[in-house]
C-alpha positions in Angstrom: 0.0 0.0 0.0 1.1 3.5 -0.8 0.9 6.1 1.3 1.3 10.1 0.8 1.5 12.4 3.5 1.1 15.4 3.4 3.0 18.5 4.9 0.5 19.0 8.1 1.5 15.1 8.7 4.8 17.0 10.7 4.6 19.1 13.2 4.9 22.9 13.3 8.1 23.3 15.5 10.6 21.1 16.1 13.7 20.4 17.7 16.6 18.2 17.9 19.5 17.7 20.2 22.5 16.7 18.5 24.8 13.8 19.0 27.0 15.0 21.7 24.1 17.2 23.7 26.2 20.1 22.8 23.3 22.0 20.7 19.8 22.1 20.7 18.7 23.1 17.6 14.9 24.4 17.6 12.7 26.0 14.6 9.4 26.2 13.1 6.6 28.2 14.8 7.0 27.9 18.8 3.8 28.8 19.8 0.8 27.8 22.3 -0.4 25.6 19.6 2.7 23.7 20.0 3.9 23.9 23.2 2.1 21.0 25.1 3.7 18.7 22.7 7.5 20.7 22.9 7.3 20.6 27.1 6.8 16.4 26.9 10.2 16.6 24.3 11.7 19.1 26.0 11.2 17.1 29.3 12.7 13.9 27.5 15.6 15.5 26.3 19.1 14.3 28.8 20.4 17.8 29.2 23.5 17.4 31.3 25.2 19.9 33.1 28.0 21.0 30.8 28.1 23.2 27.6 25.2 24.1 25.9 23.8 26.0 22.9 20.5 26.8 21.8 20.1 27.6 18.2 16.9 28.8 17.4 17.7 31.0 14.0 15.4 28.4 12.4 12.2 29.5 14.2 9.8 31.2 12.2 7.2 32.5 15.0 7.7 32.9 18.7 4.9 34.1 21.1 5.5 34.1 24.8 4.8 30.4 25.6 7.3 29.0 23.5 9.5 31.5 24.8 9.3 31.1 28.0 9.7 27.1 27.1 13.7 28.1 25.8 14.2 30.3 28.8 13.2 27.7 31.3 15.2 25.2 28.9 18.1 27.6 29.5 17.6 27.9 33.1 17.2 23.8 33.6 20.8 23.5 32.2 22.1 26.2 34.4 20.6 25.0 37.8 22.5 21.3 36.4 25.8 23.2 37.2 25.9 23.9 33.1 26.4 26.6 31.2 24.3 27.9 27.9 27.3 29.6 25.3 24.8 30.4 23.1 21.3 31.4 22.9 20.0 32.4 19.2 16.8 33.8 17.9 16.1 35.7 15.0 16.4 39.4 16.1 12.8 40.2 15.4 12.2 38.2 19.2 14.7 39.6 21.0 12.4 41.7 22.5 10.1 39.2 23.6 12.8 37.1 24.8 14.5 40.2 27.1 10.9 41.4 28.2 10.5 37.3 29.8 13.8 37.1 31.2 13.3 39.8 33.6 
């Protein structure tokens, strides 16, 4: 049997931790339509308490909730003892992501 899927068949945001757990690569649209499904992977993922990056110059929307899902993603690593060297987001969310960080 053949089967076709279609684009809606994957999911609007994604993310993927690569090999080493070094960088966390995120994109799509992180928003409150997704973000039930991206705190259960988020949860799943085995951050450890070293080195970290989070590149999210692939993500296409941001509101708050999926904001607020990298920050506390940042701030899990940290209170692990590790450190986040990098934490990217296209430019048009920086404000969003200063205004939730304070």
């Amino acid at each position: 049997m053949t089967s076709i899927e279609s684009a809606s068949a994957q999911p609007e945001a994604w993310l993927k931790l690569d090999r080493d757990g070094r960088t966390l690569a995120v994109g799509g649209a992180w928003t409150i339509a997704e973000a039930a499904r991206l705190d259960r992977e988020l949860d799943g993922l085995e951050l450890s308490g070293g080195e970290l990056a989070i590149d999210g110059t692939e993500i296409s929307r941001l509101d708050s909730a999926g904001a607020w899902l990298l920050l506390r993603t940042r701030k899990t690593v940290e209170a692990q003892g590790g450190t986040v060297s990098r934490f990217d987001v296209p430019e048009l969310y920086q404000p969003l992501i200063e205004n939730l960080n304070q």
